[in-house]
C-alpha positions as CSV (number, residue, x, y, z in Angstrom):
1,X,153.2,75.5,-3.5
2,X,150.5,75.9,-0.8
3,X,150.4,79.3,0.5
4,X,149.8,80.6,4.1
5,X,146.7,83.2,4.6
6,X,146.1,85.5,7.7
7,X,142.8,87.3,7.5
8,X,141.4,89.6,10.1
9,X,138.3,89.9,11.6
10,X,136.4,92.8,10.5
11,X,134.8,93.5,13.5
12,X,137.5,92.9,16.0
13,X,140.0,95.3,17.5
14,X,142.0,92.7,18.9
15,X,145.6,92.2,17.6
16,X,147.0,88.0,16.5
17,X,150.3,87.9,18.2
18,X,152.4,84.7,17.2
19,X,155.2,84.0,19.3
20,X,158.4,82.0,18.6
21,X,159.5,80.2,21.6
22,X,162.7,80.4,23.2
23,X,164.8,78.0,21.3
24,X,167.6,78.1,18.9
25,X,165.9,75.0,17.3
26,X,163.5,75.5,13.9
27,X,160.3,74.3,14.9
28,X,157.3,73.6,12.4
29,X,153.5,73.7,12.3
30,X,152.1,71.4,10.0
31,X,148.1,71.7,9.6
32,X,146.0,68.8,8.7
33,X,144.7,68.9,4.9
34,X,141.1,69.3,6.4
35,X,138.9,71.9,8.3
36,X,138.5,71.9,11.5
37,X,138.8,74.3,14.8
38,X,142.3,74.7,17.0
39,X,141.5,73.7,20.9
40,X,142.6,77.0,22.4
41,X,143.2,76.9,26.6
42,X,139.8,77.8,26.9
43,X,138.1,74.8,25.4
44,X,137.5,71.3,27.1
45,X,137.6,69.4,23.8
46,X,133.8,68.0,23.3
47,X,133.6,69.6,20.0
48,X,136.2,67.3,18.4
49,X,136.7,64.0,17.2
50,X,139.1,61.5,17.1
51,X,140.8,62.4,19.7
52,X,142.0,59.7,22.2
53,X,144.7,58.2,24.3
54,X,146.0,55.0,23.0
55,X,145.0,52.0,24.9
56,X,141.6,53.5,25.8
57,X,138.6,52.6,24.0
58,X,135.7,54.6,24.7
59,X,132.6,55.2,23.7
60,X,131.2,56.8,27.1
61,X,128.3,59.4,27.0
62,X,128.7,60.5,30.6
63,X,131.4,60.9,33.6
64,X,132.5,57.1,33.5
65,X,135.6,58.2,35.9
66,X,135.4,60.9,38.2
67,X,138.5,61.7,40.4
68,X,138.4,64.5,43.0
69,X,140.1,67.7,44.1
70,X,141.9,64.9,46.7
71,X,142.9,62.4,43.8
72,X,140.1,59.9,44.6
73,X,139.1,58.1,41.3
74,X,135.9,56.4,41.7
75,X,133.9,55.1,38.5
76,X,129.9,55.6,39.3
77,X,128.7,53.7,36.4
78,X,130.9,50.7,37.3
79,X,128.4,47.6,37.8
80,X,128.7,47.0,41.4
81,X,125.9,46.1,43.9
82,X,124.8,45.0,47.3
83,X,122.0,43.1,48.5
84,X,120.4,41.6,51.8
85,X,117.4,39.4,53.3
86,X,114.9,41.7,55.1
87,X,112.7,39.2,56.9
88,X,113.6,35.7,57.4
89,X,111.9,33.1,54.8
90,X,111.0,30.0,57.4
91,X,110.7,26.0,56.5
92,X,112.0,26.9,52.7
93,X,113.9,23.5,52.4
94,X,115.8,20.6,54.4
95,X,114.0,17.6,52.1
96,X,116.1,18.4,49.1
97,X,114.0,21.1,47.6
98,X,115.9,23.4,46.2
99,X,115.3,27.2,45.8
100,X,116.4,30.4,45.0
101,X,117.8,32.8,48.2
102,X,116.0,35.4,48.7
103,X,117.8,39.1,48.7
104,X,114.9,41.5,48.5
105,X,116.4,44.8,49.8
106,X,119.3,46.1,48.0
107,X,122.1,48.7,49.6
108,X,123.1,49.9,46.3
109,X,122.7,49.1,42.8
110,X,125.1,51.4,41.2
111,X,124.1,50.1,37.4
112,X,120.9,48.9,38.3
113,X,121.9,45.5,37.3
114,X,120.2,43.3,40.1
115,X,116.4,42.4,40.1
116,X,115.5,42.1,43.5
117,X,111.9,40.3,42.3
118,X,113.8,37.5,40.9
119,X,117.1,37.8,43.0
120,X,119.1,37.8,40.3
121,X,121.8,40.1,39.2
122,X,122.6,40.3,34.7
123,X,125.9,41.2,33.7
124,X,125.8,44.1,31.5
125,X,129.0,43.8,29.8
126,X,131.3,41.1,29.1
127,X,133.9,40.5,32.1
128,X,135.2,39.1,35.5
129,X,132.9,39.9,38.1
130,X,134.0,39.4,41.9
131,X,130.7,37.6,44.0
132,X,130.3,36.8,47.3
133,X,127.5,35.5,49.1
134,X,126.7,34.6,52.9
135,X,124.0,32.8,53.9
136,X,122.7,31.9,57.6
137,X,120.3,28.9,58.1
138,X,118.1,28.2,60.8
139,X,116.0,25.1,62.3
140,X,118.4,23.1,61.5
141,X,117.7,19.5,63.0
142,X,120.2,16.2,64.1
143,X,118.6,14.9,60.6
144,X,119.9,16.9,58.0
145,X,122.5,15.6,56.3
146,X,123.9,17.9,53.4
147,X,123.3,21.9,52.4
148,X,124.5,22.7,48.9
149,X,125.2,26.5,48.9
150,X,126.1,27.2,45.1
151,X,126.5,30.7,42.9
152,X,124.5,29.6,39.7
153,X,125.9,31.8,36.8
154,X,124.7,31.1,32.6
155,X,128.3,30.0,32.2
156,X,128.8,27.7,35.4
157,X,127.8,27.1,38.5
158,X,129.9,27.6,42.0
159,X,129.6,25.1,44.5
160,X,130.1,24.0,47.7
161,X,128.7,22.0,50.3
162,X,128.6,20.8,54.2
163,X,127.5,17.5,55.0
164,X,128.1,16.9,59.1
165,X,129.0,13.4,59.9
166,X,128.8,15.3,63.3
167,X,126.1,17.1,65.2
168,X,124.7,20.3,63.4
169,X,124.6,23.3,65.1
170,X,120.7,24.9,64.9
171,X,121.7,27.5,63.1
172,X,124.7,27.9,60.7
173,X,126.6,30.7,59.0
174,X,128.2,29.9,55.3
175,X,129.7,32.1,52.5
176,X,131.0,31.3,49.4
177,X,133.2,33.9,47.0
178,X,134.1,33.3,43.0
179,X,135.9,35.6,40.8
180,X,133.6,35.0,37.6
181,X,133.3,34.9,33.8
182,X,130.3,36.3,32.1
183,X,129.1,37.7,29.1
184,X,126.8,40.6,28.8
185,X,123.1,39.3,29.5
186,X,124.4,36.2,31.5
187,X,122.9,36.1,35.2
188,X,123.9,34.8,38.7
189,X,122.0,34.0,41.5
190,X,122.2,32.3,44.9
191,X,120.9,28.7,45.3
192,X,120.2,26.6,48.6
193,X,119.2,22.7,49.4
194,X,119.5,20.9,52.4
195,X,118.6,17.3,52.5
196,X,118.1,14.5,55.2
197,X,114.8,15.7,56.6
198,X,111.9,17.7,56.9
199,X,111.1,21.0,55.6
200,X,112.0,22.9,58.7
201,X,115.0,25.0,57.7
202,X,114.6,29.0,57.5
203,X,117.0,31.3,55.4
204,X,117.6,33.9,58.7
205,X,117.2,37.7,57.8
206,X,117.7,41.1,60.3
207,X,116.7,44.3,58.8
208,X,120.1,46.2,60.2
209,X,122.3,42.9,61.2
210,X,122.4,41.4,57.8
211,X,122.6,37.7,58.1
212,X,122.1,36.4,54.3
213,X,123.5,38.8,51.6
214,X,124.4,39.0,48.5
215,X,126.8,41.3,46.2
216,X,129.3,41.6,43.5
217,X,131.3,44.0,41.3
218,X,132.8,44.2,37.6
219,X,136.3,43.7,38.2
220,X,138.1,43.3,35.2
């Protein structure tokens, strides 16, 4: 039979008091067959392992939720950013070339996740990601016949598209939202044609109005 050892602390004057609660139940401690530390109300728990709340997997090395005296949770790791145009890019397409919107100025970029040299934004981890986009054109002429507005991710692309059997306006205003699946390393981007004409059509940009913007979130 195991036995049960109290030893005192030869330099402490202190005196152990255990406690039976106020029950006329038996109750029973039973230790683990290892060695280890008890958490006492003092301690916040970093010294031990396999501790964990079922359901949770975590492997975090820093504050991945923070929730205030108020109860507002906010997560300040989540991937999650925010980008605009800063200066209009002029006569970019509108004969079918293709290109890559431009967002050079970002409002946040919580995970750092967006390159605002390549306009691109790279997953970081495997998940649904909400993106939206907006996008306001310019110089826009009675010949152009068809703008393909399109979220290019590595998994699929988003697209959609205006073609004006009547009169354009000169300048338009478009946007285009997707709920996407991506894998860690995949990347989105914005991507713009017109067609029917000349190369006259500018991507419009206002340092404090944003006109062309583009931003997402992990989600789920």
């Amino acid at each position: 039979m195991s036995k049960v050892k109290i030893t005192g602390h030869a330099s402490g004057t202190g005196v152990l008091t255990v406690t039976a609660p106020n029950t006329s139940s038996d109750r029973t401690i039973t230790l683990p067959d290892a060695t280890g530390t008890l958490l006492n109300s003092d301690g916040d728990g970093s010294s031990l392992t396999g501790v964990g709340v079922t359901g949770i997997n975590s492997s975090a090395n820093a504050d991945a939720i923070v929730i205030s005296s108020d109860e507002e949770v906010t997560m300040p790791n989540q991937p999650c950013f925010s980008s605009h145009n800063n200066a209009n890019d002029s006569a970019v397409t509108g004969d079918g070339t293709v290109i890559t919107a431009e967002f050079d100025v970002e409002s946040f970029d919580q995970n750092a996740d967006f390159d605002t040299s390549t306009d691109t934004f790279t997953a970081p981890v495997t998940g649904r990601y909400l993106l939206t986009s907006q996008v306001t054109l310019g110089n826009i002429g009675s010949g152009h016949t068809l703008l393909a507005f399109k979220i290019v991710t590595s998994n699929r692309t988003y697209y959609t598209h205006y073609n004006p059997y009547v009169s354009w306006p000169t300048t338009t205003v478009r946007n285009l939202t997707v709920i996407a699946d991506m894998d860690a390393s995949d990347t989105a981007y914005v991507s713009l044609a017109v067609t029917g004409s000349t190369k006259t059509i500018t991507n419009l940009a206002e340092a404090t109005q944003w006109l062309s913007w583009f931003s997402g979130a992990l989600i789920a």
